[in-house]
N, CA, C and O of each residue as an XYZ file, in Angstrom:
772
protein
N      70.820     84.354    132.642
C      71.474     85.078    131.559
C      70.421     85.874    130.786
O      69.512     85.271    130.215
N      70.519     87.340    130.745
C      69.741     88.095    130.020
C      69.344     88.006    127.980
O      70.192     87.764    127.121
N      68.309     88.200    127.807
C      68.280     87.385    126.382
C      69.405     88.706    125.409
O      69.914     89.765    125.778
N      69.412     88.128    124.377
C      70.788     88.673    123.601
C      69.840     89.997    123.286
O      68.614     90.045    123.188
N      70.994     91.237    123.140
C      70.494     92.830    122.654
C      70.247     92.136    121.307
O      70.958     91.383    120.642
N      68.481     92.840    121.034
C      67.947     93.240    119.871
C      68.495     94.702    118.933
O      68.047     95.847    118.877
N      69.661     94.027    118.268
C      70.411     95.054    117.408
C      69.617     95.538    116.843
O      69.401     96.734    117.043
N      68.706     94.669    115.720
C      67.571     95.444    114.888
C      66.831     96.906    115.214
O      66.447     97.828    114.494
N      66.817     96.623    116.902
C      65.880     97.978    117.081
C      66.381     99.367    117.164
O      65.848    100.319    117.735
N      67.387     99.336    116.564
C      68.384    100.842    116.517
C      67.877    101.110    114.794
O      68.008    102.232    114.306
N      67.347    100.046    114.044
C      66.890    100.336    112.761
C      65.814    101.150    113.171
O      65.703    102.295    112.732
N      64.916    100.608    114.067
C      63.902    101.394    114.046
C      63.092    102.436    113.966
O      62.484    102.360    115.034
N      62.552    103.654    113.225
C      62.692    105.030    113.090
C      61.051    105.297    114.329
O      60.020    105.825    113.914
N      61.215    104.821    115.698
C      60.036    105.392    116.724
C      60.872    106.165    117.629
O      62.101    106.240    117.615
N      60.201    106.627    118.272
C      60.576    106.793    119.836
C      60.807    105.418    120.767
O      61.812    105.133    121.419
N      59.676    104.725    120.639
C      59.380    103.734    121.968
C      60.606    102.794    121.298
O      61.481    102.298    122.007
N      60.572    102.678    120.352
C      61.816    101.471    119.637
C      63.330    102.433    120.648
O      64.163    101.836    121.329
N      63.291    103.688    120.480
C      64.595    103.803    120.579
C      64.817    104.070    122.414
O      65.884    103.773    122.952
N      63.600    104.681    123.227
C      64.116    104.318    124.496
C      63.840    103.061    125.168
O      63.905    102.925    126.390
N      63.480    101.994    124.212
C      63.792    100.202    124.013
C      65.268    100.157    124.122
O      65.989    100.066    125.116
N      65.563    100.249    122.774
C      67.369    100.136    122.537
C      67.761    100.882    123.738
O      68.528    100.192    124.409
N      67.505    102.142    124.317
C      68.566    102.233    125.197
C      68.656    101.385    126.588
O      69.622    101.328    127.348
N      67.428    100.760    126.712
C      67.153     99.889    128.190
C      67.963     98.721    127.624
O      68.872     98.153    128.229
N      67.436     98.365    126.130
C      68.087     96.917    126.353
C      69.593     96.881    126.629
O      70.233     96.097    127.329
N      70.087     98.167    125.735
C      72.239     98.167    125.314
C      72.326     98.394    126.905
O      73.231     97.824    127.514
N      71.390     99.230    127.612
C      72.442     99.907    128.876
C      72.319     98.321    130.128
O      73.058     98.121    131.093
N      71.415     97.634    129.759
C      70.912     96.373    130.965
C      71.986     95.331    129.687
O      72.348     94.348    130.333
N      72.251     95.283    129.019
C      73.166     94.501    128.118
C      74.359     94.774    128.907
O      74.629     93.846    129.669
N      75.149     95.759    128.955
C      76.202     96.348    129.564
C      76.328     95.915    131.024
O      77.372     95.398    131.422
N      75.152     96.141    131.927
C      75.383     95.955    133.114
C      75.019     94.553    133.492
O      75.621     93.922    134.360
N      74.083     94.130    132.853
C      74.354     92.477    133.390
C      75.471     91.759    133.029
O      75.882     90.743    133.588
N      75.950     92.319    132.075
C      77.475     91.652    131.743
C      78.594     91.830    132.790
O      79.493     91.018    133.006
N      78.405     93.009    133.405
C      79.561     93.003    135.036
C      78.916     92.023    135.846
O      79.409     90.912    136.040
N      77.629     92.471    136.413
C      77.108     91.590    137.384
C      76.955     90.450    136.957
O      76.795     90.173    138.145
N      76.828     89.388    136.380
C      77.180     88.276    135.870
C      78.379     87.444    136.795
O      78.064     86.378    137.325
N      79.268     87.796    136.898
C      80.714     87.535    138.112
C      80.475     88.270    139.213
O      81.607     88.546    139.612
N      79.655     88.785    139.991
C      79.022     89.532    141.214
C      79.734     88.762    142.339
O      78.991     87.780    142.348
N      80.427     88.568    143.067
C      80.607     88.221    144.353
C      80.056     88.631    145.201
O      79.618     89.782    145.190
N      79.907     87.789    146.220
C      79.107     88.498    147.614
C      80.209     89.229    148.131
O      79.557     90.004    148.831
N      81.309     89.540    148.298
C      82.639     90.061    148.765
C      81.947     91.632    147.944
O      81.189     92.427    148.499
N      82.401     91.721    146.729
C      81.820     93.114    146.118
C      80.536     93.290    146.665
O      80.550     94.192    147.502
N      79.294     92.709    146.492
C      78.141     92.883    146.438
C      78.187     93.872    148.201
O      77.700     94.993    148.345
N      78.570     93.434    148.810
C      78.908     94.006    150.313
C      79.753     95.129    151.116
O      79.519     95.784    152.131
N      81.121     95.042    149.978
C      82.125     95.640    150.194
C      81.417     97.161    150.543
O      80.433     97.610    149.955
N      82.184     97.857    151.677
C      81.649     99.361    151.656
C      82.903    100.065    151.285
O      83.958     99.432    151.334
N      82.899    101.028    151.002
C      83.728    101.961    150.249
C      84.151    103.319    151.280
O      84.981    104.226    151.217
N      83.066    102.889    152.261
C      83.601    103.680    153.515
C      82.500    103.235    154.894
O      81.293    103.222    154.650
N      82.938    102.915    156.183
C      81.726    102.879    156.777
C      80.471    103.263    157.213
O      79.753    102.836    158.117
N      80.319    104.305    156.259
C      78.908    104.648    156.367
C      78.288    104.287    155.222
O      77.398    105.122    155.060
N      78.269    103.613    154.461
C      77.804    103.235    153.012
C      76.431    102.783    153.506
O      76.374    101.927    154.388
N      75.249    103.346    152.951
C      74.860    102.185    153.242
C      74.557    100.747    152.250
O      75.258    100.344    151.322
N      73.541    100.264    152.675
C      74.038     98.972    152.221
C      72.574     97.633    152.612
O      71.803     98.147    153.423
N      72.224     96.511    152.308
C      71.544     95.689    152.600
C      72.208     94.861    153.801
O      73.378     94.482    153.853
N      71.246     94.673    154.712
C      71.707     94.308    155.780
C      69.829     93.513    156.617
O      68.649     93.597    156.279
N      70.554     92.854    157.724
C      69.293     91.906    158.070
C      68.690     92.813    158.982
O      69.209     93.538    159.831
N      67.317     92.619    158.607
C      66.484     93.930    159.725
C      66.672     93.979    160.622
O      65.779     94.640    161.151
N      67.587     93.570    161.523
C      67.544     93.877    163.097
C      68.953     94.854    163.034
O      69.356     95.433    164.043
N      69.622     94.951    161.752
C      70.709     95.689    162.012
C      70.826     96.900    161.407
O      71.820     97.626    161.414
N      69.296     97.182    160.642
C      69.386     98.718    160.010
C      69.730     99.606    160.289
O      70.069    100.481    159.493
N      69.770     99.711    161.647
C      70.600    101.002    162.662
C      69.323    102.534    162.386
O      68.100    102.674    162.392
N      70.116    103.107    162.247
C      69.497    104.456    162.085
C      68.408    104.825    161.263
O      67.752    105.866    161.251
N      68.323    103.790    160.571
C      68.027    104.253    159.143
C      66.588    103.574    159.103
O      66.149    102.932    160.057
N      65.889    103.775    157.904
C      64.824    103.152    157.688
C      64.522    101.782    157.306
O      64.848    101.815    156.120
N      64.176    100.775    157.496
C      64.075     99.308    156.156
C      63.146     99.745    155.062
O      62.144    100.458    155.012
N      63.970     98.933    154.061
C      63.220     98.944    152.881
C      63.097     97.660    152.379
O      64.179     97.150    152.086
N      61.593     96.617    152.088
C      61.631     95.604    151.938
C      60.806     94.650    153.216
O      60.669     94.891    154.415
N      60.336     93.460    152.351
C      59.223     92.980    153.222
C      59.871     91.711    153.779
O      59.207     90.846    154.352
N      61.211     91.630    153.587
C      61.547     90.086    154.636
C      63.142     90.104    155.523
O      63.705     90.991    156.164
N      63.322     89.409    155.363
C      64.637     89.172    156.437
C      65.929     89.969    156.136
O      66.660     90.215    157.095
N      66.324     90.443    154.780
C      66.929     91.214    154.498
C      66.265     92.406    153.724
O      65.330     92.323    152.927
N      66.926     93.510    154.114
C      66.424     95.475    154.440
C      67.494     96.246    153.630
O      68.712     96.104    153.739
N      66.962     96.925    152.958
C      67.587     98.093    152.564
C      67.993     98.741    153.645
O      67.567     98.246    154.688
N      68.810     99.872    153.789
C      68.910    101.093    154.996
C      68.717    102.122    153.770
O      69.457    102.349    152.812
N      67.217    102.775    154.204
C      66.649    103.699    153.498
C      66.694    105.289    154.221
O      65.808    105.610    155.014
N      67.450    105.931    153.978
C      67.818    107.325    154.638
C      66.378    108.050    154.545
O      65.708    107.832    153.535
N      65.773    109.065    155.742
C      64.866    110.010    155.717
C      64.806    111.207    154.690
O      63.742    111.670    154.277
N      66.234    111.725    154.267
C      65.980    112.822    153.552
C      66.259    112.529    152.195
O      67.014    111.592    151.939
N      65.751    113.206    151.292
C      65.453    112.116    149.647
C      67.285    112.679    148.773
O      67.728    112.138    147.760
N      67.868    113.628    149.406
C      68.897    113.801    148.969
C      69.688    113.529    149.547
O      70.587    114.350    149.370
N      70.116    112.385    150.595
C      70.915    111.854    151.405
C      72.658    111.683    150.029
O      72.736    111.146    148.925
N      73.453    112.247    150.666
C      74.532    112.049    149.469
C      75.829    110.872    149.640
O      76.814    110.579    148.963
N      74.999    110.199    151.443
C      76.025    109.351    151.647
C      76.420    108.146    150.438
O      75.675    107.909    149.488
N      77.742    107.445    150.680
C      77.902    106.351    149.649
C      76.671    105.157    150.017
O      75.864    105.082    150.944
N      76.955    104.250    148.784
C      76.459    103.409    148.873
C      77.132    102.013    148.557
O      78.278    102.068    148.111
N      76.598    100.857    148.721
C      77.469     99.790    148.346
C      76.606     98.944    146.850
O      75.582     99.479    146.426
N      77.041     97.868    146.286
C      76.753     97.374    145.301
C      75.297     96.794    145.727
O      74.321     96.870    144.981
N      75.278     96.390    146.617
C      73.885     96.040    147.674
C      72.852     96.750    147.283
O      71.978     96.405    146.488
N      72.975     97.919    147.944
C      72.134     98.588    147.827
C      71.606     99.207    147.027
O      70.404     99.468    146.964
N      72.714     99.616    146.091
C      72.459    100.024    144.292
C      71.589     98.829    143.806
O      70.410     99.179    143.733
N      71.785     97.545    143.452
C      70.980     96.703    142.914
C      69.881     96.590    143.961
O      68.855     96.456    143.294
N      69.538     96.572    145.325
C      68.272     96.684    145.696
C      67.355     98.005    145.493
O      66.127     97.955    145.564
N      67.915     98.915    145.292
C      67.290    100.374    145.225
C      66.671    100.143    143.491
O      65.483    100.432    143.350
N      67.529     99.580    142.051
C      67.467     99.044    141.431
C      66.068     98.032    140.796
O      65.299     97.982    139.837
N      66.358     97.386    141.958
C      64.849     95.820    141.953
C      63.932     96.407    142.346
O      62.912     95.830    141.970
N      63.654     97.518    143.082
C      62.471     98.011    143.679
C      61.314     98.989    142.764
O      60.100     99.186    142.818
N      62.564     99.501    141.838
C      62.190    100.916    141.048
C      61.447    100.198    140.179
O      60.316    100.615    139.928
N      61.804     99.289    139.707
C      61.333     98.581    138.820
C      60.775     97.471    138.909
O      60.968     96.786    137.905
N      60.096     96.940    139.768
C      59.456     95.975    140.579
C      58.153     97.155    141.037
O      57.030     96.684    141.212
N      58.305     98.252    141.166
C      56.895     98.774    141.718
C      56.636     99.706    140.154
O      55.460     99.912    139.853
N      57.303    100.030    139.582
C      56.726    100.246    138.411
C      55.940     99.560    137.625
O      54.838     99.850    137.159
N      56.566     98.661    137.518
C      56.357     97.228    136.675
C      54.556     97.175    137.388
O      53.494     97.429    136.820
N      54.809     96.779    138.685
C      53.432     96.245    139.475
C      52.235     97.368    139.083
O      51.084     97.106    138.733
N      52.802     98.592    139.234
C      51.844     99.793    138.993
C      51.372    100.134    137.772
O      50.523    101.002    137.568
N      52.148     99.165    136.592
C      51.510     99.651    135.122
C      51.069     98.273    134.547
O      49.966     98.133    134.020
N      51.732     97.529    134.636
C      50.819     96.178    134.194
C      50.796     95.434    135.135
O      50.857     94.356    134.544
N      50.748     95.169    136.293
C      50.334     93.852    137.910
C      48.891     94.488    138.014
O      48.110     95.104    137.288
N      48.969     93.928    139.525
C      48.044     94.459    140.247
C      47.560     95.455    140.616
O      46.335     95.452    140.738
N      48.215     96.536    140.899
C      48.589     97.928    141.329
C      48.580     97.422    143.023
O      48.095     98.357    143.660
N      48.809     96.708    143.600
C      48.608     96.262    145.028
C      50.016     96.708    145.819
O      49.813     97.627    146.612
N      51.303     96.275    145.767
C      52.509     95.625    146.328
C      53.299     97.391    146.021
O      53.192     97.766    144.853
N      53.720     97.963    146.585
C      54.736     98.885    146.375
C      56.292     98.458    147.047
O      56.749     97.416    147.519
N      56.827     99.830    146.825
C      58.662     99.144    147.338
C      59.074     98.709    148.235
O      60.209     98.242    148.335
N      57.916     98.788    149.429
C      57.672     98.192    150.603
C      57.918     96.546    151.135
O      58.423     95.903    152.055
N      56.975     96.341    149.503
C      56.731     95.103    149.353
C      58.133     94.143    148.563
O      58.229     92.963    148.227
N      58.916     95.117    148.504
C      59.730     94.229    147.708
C      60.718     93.169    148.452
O      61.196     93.613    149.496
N      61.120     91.808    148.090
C      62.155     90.774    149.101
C      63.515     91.250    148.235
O      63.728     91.375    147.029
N      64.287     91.444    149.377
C      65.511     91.911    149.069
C      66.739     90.339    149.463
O      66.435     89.510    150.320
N      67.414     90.293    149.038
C      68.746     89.426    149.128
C      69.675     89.328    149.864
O      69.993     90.505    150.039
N      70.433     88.648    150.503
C      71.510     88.646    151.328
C      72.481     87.915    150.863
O      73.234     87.265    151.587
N      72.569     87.976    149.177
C      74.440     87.617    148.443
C      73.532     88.158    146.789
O      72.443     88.608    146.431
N      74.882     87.727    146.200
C      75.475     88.864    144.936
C      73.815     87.655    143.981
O      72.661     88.046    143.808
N      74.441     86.188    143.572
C      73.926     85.567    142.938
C      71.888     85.796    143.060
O      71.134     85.625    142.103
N      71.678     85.988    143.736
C      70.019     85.723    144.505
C      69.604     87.444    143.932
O      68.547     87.713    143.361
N      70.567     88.332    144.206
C      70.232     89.668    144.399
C      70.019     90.227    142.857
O      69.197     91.099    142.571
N      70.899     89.578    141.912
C      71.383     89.798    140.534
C      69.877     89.579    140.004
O      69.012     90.373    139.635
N      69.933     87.694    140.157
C      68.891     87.311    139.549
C      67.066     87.953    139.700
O      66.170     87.940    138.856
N      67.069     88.357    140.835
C      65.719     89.071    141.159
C      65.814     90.531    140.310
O      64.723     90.995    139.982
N      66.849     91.190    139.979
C      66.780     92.674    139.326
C      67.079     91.874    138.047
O      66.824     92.750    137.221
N      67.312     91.197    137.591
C      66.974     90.833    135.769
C      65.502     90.180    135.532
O      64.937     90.315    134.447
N      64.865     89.400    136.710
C      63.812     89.222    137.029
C      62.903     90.561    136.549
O      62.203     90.472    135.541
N      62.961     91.844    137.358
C      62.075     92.586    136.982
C      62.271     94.012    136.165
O      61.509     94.953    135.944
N      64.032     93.653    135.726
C      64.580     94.635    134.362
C      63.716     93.876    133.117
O      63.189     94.643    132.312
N      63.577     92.754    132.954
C      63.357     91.578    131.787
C      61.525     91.779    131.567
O      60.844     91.866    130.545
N      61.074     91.801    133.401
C      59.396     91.923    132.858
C      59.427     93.020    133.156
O      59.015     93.023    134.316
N      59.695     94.197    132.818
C      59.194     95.641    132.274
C      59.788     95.995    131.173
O      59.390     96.929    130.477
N      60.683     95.361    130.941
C      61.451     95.309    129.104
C      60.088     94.345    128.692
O      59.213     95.091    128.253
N      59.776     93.326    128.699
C      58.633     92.270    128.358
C      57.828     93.139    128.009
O      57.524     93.149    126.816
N      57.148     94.267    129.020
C      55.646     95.011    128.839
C      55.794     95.743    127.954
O      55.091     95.676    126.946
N      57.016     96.870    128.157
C      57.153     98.181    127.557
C      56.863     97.412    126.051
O      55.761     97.695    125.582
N      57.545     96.652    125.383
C      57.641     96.305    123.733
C      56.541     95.856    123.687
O      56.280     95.976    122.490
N      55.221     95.170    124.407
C      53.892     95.097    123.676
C      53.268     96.514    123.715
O      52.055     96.513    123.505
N      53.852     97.757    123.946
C      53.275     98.824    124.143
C      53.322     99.564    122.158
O      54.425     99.484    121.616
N      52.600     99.948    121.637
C      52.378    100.781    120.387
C      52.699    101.930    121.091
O      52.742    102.118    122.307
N      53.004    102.969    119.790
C      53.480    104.559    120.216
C      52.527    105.771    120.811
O      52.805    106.857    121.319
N      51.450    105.194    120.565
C      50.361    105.534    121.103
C      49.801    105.355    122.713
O      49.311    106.259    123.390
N      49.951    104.352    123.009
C      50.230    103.810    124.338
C      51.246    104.558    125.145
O      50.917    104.777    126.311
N      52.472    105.014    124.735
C      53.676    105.158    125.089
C      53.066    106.500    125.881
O      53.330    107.012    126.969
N      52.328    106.752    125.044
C      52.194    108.758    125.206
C      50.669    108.994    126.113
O      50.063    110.057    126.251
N      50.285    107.578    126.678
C      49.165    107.820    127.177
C      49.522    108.199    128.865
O      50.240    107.473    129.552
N      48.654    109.910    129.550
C      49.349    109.941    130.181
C      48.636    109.547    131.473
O      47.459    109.854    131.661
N      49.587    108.654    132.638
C      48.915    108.123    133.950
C      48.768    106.586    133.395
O      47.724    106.078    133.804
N      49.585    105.684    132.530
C      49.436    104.513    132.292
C      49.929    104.202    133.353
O      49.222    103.303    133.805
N      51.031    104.496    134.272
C      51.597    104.150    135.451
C      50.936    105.107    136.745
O      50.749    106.274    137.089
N      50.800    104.138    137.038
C      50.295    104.896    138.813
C      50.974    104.422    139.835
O      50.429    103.948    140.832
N      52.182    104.510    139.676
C      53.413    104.009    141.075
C      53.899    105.458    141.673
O      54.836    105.497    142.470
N      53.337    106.436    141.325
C      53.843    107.600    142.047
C      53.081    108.689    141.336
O      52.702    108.509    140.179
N      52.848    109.790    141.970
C      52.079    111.243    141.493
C      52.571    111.513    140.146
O      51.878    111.506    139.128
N      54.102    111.805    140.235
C      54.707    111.723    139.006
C      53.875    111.392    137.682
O      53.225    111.935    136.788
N      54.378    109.983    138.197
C      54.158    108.807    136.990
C      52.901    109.147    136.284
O      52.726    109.514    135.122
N      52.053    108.936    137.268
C      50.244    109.385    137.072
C      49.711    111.218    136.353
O      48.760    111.566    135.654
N      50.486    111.730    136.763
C      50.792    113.366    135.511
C      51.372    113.285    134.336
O      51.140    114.212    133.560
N      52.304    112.139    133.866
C      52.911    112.502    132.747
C      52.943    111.272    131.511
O      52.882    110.078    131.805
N      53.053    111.798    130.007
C      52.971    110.590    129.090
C      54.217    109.618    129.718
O      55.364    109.953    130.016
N      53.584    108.340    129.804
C      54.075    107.114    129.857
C      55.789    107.073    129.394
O      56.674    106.859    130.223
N      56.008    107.273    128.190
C      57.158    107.254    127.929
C      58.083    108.336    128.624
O      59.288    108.245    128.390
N      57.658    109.310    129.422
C      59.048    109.771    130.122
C      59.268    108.945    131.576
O      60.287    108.871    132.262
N      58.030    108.394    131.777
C      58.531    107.058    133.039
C      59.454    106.204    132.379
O      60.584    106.049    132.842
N      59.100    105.667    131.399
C      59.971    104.899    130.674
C      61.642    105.284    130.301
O      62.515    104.431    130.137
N      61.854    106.836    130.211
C      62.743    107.787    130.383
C      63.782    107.918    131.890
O      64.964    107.992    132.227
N      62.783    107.893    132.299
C      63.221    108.125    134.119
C      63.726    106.820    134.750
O      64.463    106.986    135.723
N      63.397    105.162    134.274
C      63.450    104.183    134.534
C      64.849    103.760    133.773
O      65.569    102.858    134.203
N      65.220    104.721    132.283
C      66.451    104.338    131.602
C      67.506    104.975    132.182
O      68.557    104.384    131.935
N      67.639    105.926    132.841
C      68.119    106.805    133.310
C      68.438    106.413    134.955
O      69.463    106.861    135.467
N      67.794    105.822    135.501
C      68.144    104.523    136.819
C      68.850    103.920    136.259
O      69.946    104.479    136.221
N      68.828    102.943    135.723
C      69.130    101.985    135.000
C      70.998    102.709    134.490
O      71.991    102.555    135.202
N      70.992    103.109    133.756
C      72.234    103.804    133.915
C      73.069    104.343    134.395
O      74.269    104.143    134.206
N      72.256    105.616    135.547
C      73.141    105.951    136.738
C      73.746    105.251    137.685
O      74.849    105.546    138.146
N      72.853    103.993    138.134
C      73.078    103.551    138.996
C      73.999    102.249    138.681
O      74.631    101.694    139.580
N      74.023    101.830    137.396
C      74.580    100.730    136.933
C      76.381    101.423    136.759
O      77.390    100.750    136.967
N      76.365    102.789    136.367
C      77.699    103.292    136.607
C      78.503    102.827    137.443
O      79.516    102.128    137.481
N      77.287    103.800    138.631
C      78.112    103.646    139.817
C      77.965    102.227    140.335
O      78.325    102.137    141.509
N      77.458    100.878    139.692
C      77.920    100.123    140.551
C      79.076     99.419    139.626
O      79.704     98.578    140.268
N      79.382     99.526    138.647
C      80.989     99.315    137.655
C      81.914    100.070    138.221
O      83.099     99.738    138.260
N      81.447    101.165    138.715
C      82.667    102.070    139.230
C      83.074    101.651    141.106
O      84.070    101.806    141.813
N      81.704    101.077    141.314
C      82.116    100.299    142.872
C      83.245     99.046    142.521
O      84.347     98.814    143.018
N      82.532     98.400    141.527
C      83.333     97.194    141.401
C      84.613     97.461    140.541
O      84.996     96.439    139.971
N      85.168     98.275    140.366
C      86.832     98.879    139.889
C      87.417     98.960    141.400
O      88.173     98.143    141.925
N      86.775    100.386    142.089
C      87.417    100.170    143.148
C      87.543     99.446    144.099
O      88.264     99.626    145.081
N      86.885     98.621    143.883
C      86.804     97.195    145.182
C      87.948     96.687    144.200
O      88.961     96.485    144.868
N      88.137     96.424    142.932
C      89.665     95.233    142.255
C      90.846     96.310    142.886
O      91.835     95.941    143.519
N      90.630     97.192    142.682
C      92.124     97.851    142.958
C      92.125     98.244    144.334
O      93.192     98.773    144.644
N      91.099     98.147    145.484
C      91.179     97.746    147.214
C      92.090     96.541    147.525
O      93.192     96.457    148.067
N      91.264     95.659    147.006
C      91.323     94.172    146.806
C      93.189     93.926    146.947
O      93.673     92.800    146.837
């Protein structure tokens, strides 16, 4: 269970306080669906080409993403517009932020490569609040000063060109898109259903 939204920090008159509040309200929001996650949703495809987490010998076409028994199917072209399933949204999810995380305060060692992916709803949930919770953890020992330092993250060229806080920007903005669309997977899977 994710710790309770820090209301206070909407008092706050910073920047870093306020793209805080928006990680914490928007991961407030979405762990509250995923919370009741079934492996039935977590799987469901929305059409058969979705892709989806699946055990490496069955990635098919596609690329793996992930260092153990269960694989992302990671498409070659970066604007691939096929669907996706709840799977794969929360593994695409754990990764972004699992190699961020590693690249600004870990090791800098392990990229998305490295990440263990899940094969049900409960296991899959808990590993992406796992590493929504320790990069919410880091970001708030960060001062505003820090925020704006630029190349604090080195998980991508990106990251490493620009002040800190628009990674932090780009990471709220995952965090939201993708949490949409996986509320909007799990509507249409109740009314499939």
């Amino acid at each position: 269970m994710p710790e309770p939204f820090d209301w206070d920090i909407l008092q706050r008159p910073s920047a870093m306080a306020m793209v805080r509040g928006q990680l914490g309200f928007s991961w407030m929001v979405l762990s509250g669906r995923l919370a009741a996650l079934t492996d039935e949703e977590y799987f469901w495809r929305p059409s058969s080409e979705a892709l989806t987490v699946v055990r490496r010998q069955y990635a098919g076409r596609f690329r793996s993403l992930g260092s153990g028994e269960w694989v992302a199917q990671w498409p070659d072209e970066p604007d691939h517009r096929g669907p996706r399933t709840i799977a794969w949204l929360i593994a695409h999810l754990t990764e972004t932020f699992f190699e961020r995380w590693e690249w600004t305060f870990g090791a800098s060692r392990q990229g998305r490569a490295d990440i263990t992916l899940h094969g049900n709803a409960q296991d899959a949930v808990a590993w992406l609040a796992h590493w929504v919770d320790a990069w919410s953890n880091s970001i708030a020992e960060l001062d505003e000063e820090q925020a704006m330092t630029v190349g604090l993250s080195q998980a991508t060229e990106l990251d490493a060109a620009e002040p800190f806080g628009h990674v932090v920007l780009r990471l709220n903005r995952e965090l939201i898109h993708h949490g949409s669309e996986i509320m909007t997977l799990q509507d249409l899977h109740a009314l499939a259903a």
